[in-house]
C-alpha positions as CSV (number, residue, x, y, z in Angstrom):
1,X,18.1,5.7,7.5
2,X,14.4,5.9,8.0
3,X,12.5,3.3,10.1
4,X,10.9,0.1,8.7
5,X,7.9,-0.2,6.2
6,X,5.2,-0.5,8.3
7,X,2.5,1.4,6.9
8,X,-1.0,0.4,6.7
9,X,-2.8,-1.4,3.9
10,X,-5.9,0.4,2.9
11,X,-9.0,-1.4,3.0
12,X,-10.8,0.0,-0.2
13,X,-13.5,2.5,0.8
14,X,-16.1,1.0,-1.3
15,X,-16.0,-2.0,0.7
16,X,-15.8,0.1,4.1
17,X,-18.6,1.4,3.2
18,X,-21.3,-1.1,1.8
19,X,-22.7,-1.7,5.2
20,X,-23.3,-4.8,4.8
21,X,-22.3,-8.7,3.2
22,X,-19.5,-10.7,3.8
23,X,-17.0,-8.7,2.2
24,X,-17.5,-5.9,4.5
25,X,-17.5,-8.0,7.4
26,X,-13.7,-8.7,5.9
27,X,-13.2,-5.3,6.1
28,X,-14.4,-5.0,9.5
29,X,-12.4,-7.8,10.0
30,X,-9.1,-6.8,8.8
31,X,-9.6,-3.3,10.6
32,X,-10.3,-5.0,14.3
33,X,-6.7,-6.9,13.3
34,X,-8.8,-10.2,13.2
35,X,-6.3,-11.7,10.2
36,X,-7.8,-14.7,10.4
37,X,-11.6,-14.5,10.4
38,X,-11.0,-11.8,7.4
39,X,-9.4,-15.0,5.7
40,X,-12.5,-17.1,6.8
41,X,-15.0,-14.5,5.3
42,X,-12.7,-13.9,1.9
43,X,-12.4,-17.5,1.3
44,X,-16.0,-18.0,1.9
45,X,-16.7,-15.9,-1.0
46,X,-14.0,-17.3,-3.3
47,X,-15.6,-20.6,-3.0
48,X,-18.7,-19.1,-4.8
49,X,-16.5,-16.5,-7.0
50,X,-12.6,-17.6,-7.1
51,X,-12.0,-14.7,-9.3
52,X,-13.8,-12.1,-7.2
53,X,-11.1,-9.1,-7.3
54,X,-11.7,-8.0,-4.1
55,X,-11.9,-11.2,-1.7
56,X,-8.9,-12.1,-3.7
57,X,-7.4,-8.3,-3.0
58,X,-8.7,-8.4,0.7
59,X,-7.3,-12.0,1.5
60,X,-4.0,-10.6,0.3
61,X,-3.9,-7.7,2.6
62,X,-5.2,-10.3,5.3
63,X,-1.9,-12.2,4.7
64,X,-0.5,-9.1,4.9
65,X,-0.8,-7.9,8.0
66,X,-0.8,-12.2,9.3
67,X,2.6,-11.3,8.1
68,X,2.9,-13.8,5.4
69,X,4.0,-11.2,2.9
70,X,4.7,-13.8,0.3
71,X,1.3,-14.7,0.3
72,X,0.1,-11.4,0.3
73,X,2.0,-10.6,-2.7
74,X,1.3,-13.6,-5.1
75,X,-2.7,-12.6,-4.1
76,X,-2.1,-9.0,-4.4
77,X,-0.7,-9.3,-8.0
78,X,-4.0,-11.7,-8.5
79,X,-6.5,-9.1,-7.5
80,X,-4.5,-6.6,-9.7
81,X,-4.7,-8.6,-13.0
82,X,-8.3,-9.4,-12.4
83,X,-8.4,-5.7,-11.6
84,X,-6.0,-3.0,-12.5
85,X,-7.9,-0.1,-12.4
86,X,-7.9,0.5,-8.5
87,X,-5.1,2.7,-7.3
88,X,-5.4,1.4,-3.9
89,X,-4.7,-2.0,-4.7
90,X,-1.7,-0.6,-6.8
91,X,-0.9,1.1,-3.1
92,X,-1.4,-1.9,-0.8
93,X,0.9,-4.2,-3.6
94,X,3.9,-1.4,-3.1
95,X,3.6,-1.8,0.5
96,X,4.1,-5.5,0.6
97,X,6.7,-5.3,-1.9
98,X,8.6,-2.8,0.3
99,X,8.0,-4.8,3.2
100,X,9.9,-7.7,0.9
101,X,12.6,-5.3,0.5
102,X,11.6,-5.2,-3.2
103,X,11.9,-1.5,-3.1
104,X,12.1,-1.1,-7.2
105,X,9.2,-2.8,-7.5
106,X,6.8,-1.4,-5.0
107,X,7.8,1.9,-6.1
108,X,6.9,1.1,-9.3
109,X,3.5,0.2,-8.1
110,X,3.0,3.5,-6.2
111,X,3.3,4.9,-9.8
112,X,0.9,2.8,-11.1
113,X,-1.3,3.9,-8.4
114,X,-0.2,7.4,-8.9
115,X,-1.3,7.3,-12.2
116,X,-5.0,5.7,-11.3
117,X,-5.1,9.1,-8.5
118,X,-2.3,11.4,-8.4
119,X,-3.5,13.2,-5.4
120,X,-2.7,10.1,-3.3
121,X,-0.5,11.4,-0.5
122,X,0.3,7.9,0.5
123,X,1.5,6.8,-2.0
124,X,3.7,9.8,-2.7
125,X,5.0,9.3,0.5
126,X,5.7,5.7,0.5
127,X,6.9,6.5,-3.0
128,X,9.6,8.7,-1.2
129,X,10.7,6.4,1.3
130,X,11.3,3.2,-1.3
131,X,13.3,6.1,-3.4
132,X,14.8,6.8,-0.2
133,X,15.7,3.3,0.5
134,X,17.2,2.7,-3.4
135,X,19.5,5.7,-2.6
136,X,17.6,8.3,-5.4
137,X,17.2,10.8,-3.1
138,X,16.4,13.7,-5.4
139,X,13.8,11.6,-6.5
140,X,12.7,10.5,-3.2
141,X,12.6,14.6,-2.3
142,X,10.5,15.3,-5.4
143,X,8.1,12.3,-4.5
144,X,8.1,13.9,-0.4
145,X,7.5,17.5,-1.6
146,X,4.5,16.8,-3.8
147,X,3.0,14.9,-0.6
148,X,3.4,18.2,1.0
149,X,1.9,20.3,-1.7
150,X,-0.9,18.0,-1.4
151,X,-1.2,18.2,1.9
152,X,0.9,20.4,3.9
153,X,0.6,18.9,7.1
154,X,1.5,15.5,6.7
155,X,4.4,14.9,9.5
156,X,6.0,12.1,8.0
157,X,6.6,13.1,4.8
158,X,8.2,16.4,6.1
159,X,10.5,14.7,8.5
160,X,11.8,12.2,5.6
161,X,12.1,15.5,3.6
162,X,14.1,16.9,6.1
163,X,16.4,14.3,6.4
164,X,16.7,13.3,2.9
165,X,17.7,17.4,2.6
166,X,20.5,16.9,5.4
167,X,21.7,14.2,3.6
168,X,21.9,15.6,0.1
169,X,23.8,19.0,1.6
170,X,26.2,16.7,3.4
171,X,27.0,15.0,0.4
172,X,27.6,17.9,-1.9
């Protein structure tokens, strides 16, 4: 059995990289592990915009990582149906919902965000480990190996594979 979900959220590059405003001093925020002054700052901006995708998508992942993955997902699933067209958000929604033990569901969302960007090695990965968890582990192998065609190096992936590989020989 493979360790807990405890990947990290992805703060969406285009806020990362706006250089300035409030929502990048969220991202900032969230980055520096500062939970709650990323709240502060998201719900600054949802006083002035309560359906602004991203404060609503960056308060969720705030939550997140607070640890109130409840939260997180009920404002996760917001910033999605204001916005479904971001495959990171897709990403950071599977997370919490493996982190809920909702393993169907968040694998589900990796698709989705699979679908947005199929090149997205996290998600293949995390894709692989919910599989994993639901005990489909040819699927969970397929989902690993296309991580590594992607990118060949990525240690995690490979050491899931590997196990997932033991595990399928043993049982046949």
């Amino acid at each position: 059995m493979s360790e807990p979900f405890t990947a990290p959220t992805l703060v969406p590059d285009a806020v990362r990289n706006a250089g300035d405003g409030v929502l990048f001093e969220a991202a900032r925020a969230l980055e520096a592990k500062k939970w709650r002054k990323a709240e502060r700052l998201c719900r600054q901006v949802l006083r002035i915009d309560p359906n602004h995708p991203t404060a609503v998508h960056l308060l969720g992942l705030a939550a997140h990582r607070g640890g109130h993955v409840f939260d997180a997902l009920s404002l996760l699933r917001r910033s999605i149906e204001l916005d479904d067209t971001q495959p990171i958000w897709w990403f950071n929604l599977g997370v919490s919902c493996a982190a809920g033990d909702r393993h169907a569901e968040a694998s589900e969302c990796y698709r989705a965000a699979l679908r947005l960007q199929p090149y997205l090695v996290p998600a293949l990965y995390m894709l692989g480990r919910s599989l994993q968890t639901m005990g489909l582990l040819d699927d969970a192998a397929a989902a690993l190996a296309q991580a590594l065609r992607i990118e060949p190096g990525h240690e995690e992936a490979s050491d899931l594979l590997q196990s997932i590989t033991r595990d399928l020989r043993d049982a046949a």
